[in-house]
N, CA, C and O of each residue as an XYZ file, in Angstrom:
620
protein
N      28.775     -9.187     -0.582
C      29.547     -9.585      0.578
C      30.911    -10.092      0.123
O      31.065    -10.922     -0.773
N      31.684     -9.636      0.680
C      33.432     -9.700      0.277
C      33.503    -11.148      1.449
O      32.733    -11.357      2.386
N      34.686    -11.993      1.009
C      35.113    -13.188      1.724
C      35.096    -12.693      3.435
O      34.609    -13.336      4.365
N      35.650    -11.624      3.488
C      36.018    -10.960      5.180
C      34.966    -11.260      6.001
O      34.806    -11.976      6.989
N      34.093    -10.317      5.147
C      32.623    -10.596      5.518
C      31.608    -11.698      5.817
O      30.601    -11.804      6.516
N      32.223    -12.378      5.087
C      31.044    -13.966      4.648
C      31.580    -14.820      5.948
O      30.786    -15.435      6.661
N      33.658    -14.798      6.309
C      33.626    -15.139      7.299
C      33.298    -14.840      8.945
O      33.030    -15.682      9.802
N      33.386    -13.662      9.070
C      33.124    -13.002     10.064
C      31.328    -13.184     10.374
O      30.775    -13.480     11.434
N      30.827    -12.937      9.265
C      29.398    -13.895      9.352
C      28.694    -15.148     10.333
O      27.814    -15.325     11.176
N      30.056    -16.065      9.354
C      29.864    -17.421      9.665
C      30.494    -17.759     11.627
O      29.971    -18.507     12.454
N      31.349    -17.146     11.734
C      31.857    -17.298     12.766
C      30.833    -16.674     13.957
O      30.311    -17.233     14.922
N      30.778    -15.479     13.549
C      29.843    -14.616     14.649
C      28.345    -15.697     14.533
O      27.796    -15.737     15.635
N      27.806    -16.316     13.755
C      26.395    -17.031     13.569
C      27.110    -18.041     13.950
O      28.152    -17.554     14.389
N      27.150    -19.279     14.042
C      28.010    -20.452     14.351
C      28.056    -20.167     16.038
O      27.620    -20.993     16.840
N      28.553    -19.086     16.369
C      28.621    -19.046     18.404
C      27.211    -18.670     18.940
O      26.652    -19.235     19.880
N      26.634    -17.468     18.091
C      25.608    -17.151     18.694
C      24.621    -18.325     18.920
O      24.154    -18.594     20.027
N      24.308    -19.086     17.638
C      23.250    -20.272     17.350
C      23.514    -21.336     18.249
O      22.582    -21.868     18.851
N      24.924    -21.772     18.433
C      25.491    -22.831     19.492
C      25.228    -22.263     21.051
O      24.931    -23.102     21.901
N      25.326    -20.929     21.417
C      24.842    -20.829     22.689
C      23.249    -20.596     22.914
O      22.840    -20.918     24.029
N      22.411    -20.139     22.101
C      20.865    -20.099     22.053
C      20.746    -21.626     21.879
O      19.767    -21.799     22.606
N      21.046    -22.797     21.443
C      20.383    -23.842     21.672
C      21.311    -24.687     22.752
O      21.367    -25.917     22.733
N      21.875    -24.041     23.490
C      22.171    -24.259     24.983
C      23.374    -25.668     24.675
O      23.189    -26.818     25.072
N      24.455    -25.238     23.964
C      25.243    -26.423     23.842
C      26.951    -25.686     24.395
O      27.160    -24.485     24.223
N      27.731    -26.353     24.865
C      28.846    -25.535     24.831
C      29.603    -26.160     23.792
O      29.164    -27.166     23.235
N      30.986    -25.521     23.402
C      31.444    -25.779     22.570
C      32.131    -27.180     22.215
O      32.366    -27.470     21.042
N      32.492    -28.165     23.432
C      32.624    -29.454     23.790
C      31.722    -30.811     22.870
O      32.002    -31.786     22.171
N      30.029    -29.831     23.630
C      28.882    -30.862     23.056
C      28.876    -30.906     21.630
O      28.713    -31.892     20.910
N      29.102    -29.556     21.267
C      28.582    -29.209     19.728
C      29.282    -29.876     18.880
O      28.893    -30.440     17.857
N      31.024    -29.762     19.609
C      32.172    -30.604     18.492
C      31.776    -31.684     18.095
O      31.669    -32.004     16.911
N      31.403    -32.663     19.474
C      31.126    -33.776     19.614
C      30.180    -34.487     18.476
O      30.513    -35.403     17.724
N      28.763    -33.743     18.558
C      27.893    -34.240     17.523
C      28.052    -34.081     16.558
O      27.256    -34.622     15.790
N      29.357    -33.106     15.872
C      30.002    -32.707     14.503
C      30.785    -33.584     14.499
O      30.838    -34.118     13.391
N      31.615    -34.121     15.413
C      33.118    -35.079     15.183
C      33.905    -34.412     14.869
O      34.534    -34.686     13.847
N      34.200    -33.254     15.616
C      35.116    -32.669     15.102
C      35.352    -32.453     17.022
O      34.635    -32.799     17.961
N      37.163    -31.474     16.952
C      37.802    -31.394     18.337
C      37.016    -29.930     18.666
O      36.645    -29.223     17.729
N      36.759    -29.474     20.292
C      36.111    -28.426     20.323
C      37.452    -27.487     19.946
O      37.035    -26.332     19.857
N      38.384    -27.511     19.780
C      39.661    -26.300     19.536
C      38.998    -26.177     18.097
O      38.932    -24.987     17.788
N      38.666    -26.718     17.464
C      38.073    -26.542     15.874
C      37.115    -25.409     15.550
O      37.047    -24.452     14.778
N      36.238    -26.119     16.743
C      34.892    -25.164     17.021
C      35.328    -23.726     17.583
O      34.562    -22.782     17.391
N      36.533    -23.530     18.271
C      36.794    -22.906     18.691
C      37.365    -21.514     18.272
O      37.271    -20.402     18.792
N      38.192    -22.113     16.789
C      38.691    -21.620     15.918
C      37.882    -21.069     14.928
O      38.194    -20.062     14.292
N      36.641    -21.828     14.750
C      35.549    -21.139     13.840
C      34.973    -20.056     14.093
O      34.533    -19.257     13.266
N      34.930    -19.917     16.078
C      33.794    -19.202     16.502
C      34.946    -17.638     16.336
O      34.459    -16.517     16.186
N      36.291    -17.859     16.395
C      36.924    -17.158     16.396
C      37.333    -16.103     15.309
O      37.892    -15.010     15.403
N      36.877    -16.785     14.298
C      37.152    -16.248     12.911
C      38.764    -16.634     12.014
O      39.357    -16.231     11.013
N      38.966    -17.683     13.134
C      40.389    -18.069     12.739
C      40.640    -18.769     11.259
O      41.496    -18.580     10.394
N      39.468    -19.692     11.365
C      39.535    -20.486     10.129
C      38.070    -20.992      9.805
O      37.432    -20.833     10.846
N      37.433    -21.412      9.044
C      36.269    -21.394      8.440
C      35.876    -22.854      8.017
O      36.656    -23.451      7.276
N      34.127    -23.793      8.648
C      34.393    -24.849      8.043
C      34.144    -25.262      6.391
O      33.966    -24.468      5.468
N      34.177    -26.322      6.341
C      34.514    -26.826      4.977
C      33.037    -26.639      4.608
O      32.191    -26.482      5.488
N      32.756    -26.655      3.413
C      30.883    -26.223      3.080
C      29.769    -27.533      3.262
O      28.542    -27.477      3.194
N      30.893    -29.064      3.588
C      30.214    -30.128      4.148
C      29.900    -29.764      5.614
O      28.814    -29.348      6.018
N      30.803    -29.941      6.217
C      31.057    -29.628      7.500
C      29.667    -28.393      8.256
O      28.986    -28.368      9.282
N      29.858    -27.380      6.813
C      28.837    -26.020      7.316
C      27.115    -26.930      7.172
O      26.228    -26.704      7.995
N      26.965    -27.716      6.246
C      25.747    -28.049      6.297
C      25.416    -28.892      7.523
O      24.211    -28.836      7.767
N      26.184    -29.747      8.473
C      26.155    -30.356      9.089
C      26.125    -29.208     10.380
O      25.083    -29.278     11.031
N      26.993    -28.285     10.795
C      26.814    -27.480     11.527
C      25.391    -26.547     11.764
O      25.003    -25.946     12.765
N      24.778    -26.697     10.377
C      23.265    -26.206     10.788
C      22.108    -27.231     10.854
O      21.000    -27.025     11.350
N      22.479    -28.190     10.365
C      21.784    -29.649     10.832
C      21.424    -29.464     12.158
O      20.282    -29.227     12.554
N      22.885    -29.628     13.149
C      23.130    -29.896     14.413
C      22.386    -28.599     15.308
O      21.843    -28.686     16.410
N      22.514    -27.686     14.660
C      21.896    -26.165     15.359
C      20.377    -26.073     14.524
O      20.041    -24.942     14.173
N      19.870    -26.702     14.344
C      18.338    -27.053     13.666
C      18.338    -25.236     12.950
O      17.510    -24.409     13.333
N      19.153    -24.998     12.157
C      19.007    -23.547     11.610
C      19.396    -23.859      9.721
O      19.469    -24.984      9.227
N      19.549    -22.844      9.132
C      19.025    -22.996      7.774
C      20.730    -22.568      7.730
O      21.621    -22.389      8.561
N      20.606    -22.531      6.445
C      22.713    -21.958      5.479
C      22.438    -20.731      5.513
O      23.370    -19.936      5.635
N      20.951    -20.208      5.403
C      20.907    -18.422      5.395
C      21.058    -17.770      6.746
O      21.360    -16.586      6.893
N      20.821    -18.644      7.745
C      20.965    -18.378      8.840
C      22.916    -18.274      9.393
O      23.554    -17.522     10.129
N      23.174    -19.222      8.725
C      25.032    -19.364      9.446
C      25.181    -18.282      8.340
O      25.952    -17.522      8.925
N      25.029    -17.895      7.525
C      25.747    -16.721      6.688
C      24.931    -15.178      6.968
O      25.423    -14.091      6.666
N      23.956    -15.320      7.433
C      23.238    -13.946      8.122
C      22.510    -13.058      6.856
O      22.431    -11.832      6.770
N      21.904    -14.298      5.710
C      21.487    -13.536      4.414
C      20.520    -14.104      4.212
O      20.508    -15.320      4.402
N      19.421    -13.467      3.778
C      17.973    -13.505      3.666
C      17.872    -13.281      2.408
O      16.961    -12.486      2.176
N      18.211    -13.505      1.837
C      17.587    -13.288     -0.228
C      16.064    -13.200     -0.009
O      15.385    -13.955      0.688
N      15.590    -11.976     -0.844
C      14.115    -11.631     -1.399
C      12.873    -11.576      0.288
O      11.702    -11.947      0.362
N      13.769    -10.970      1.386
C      13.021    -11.241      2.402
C      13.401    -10.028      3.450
O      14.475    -10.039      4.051
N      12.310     -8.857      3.635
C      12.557     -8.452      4.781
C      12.378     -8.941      5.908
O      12.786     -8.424      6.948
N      11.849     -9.825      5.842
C      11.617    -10.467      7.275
C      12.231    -11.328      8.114
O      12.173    -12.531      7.862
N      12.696    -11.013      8.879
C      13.506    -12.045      9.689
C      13.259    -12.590     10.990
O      12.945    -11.852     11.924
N      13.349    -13.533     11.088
C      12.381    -14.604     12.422
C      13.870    -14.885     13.127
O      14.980    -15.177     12.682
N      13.207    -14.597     14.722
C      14.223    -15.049     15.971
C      14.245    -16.305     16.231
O      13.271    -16.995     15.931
N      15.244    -16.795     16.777
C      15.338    -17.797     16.819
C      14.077    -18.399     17.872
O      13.816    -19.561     17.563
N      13.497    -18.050     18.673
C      12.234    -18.480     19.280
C      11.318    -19.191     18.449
O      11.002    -20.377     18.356
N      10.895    -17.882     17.727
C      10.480    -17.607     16.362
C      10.607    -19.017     14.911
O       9.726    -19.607     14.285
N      11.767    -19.077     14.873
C      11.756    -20.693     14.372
C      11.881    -21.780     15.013
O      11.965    -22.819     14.359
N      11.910    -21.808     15.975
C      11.380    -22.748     17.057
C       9.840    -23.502     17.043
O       9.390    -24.647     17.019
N       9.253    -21.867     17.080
C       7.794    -22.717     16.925
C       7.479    -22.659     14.892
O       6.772    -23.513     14.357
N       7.900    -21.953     14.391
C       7.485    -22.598     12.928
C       7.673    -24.052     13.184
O       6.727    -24.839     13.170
N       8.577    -24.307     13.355
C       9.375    -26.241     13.187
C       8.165    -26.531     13.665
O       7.420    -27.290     13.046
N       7.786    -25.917     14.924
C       6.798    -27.259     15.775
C       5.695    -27.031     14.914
O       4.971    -28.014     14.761
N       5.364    -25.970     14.294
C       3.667    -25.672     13.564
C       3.979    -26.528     12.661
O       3.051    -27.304     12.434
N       5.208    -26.765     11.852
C       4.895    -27.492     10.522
C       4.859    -28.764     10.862
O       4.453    -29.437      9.915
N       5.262    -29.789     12.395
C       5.426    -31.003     12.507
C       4.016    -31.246     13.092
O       3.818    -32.366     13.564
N       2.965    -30.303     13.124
C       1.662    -30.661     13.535
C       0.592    -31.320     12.748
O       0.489    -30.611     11.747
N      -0.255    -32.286     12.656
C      -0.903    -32.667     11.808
C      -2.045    -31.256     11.318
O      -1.824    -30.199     11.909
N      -2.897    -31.261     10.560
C      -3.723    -30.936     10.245
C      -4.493    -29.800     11.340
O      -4.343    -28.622     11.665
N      -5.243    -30.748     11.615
C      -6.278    -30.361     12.964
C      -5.484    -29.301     13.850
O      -5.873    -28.134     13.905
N      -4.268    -29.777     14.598
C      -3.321    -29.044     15.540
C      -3.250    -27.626     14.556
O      -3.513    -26.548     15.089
N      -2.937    -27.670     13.313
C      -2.661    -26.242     13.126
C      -3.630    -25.531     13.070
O      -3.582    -24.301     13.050
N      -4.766    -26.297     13.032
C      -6.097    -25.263     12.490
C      -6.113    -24.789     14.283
O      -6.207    -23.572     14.440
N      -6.043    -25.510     15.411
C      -6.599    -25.086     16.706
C      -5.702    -23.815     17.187
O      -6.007    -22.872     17.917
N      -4.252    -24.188     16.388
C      -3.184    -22.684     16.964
C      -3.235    -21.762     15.690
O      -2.316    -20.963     15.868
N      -3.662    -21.560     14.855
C      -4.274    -20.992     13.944
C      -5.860    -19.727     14.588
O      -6.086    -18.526     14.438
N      -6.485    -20.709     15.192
C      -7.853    -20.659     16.021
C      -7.240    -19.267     17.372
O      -7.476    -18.059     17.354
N      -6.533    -19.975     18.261
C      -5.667    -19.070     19.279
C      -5.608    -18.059     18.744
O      -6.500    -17.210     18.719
N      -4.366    -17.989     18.147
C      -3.330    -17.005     17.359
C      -4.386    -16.203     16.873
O      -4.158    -15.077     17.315
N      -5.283    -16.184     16.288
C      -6.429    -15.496     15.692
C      -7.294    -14.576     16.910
O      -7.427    -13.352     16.921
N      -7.670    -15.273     17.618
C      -8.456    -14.853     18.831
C      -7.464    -13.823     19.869
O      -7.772    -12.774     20.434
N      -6.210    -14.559     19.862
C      -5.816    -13.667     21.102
C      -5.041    -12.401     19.988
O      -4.670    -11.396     20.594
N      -4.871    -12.402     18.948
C      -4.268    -11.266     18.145
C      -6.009    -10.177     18.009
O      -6.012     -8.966     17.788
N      -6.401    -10.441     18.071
C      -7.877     -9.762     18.096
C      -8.246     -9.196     19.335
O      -8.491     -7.993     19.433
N      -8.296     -9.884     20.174
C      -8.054     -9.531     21.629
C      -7.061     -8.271     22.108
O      -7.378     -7.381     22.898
N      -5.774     -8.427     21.425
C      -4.876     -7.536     21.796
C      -4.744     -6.396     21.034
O      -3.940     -5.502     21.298
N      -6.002     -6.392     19.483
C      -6.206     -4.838     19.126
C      -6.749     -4.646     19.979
O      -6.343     -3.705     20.661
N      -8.052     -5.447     20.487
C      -8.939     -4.633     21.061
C      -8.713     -3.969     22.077
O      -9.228     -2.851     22.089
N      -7.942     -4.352     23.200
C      -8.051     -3.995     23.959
C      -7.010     -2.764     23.902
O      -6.997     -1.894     24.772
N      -6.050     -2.777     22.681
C      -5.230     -1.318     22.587
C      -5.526     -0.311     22.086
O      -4.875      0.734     22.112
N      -7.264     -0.645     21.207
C      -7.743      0.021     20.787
C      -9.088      1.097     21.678
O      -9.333      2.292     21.512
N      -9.840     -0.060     22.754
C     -10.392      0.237     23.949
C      -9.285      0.968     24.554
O      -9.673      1.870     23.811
N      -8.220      1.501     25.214
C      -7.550      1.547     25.894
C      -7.412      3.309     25.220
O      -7.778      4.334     25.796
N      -6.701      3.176     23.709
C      -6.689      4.660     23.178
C      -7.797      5.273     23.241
O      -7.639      6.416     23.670
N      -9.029      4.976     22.963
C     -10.219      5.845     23.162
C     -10.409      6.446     23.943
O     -10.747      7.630     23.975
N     -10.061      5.103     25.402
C     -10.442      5.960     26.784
C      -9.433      7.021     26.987
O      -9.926      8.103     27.310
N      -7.621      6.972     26.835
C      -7.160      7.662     27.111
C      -7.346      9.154     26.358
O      -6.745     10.181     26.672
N      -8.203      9.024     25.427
C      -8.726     10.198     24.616
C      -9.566     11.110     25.025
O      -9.746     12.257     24.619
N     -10.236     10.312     26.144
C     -11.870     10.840     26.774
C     -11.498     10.924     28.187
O     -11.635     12.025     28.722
N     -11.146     10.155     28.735
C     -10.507     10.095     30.296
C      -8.767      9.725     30.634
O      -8.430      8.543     30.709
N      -8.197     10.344     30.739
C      -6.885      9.208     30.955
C      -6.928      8.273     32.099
O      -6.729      7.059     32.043
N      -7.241      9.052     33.251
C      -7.375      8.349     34.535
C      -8.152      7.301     34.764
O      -7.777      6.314     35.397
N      -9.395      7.460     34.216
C     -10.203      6.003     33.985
C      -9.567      5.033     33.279
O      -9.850      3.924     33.733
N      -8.645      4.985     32.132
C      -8.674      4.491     31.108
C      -7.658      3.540     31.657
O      -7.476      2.399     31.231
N      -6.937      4.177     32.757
C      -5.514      3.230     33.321
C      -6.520      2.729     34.071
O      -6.714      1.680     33.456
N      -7.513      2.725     35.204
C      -8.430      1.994     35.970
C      -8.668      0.527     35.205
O      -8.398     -0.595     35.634
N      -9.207      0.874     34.054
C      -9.985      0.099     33.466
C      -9.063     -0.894     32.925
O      -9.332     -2.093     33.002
N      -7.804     -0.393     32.288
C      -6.615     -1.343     31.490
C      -6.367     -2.342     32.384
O      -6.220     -3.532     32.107
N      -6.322     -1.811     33.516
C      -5.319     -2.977     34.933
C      -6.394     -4.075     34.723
O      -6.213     -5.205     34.270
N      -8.142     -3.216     35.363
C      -8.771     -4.865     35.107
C      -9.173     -5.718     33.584
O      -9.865     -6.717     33.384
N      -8.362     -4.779     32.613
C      -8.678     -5.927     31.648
C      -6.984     -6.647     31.344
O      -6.618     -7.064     30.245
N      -6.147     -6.649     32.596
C      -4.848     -6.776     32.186
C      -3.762     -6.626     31.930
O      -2.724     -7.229     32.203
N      -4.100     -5.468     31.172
C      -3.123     -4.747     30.564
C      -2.212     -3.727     31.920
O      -2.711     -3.376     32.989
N      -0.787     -3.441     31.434
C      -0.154     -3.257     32.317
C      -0.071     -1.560     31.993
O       0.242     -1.039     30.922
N      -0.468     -0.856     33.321
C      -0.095      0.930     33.256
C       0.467      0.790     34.334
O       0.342     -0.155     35.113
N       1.162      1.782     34.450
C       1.789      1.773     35.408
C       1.608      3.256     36.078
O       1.734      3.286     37.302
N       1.322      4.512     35.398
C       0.882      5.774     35.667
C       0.579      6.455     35.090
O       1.212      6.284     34.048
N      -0.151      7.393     34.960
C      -1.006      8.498     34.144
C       0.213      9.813     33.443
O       0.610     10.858     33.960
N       0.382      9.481     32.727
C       1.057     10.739     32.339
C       0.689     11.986     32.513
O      -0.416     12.230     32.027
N       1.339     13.071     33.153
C       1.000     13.996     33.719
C       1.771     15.318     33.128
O       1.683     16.437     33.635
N       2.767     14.892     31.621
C       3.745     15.745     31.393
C       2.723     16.733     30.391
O       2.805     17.946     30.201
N       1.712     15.718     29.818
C       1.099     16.301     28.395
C      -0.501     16.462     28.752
O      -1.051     15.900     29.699
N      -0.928     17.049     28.119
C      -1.984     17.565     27.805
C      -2.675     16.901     26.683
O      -2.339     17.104     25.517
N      -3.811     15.969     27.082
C      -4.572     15.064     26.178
C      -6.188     16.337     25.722
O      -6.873     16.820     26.624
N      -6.450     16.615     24.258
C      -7.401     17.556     24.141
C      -7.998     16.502     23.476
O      -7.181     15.649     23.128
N      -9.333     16.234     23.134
C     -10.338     16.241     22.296
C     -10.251     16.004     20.703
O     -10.806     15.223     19.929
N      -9.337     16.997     20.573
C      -9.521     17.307     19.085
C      -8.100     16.682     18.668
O      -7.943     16.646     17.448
N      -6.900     16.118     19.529
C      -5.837     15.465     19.581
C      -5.875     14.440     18.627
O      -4.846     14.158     18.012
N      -7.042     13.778     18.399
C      -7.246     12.188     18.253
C      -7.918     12.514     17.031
O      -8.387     11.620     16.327
């Protein structure tokens, strides 16, 4: 990543993160101590904060330094901001609490092969039943596809 880059980064992450945790640019200055024309200038790509300043800016936006720079070292994976929302809350849970959303998370991820897995079979063997049956277990169809031709030997 060339400097251009690293700022254009920081600026474009810095607005997005400040409007997902619902602050305008006023509030955000504020809890930085800094003027919102500052903030303003950052979000802009005008000028860039100081690397104190940047740690404090992700303090305030409860987000990480890999996050204001948009770089993930040794990680395909990347979590939405929802997404680290509830990590924070899983890790501020005692013990017990994680084992019970642990417990959930387990059950209803099991639940939702099954029932996509119930769901392909039938559309393998019946389509028309198979949307009958999805609605009362939930699941959302909305109509039978009628463009293709489901055979037997398809699956």
């Amino acid at each position: 990543m060339n400097e251009t880059s690293i700022k254009k980064a920081i600026s474009t992450n810095i607005s997005k993160y400040r409007k997902k945790s619902g602050m305008n640019q006023k509030s955000f200055a504020e809890k930085l101590g800094v003027t919102p024309s500052r903030v303003s200038n950052w979000e802009q790509g005008l000028n860039c904060p100081t690397i104190d300043i940047l740690f404090d800016v992700c303090e305030v936006l409860s987000i990480s330094i890999n996050d204001i720079y948009g770089v993930y070292p040794n990680s395909d994976m990347r979590l939405a901001f929802n997404e680290q929302e509830m990590v924070k809350k899983y890790r501020k849970l005692d013990s017990h609490s994680q084992e019970m959303v642990d417990l959930v998370l387990g059950k209803e991820y099991d639940r939702c092969c099954n029932i996509s897995n119930f769901i392909y079979q039938k559309l393998a063997s019946a389509p028309s039943m198979a949307a009958e049956e999805a609605i009362e277990y939930g699941v959302n169809v909305t109509h039978e596809r009628t463009d293709i031709e489901i055979n037997d030997g398809d699956f």
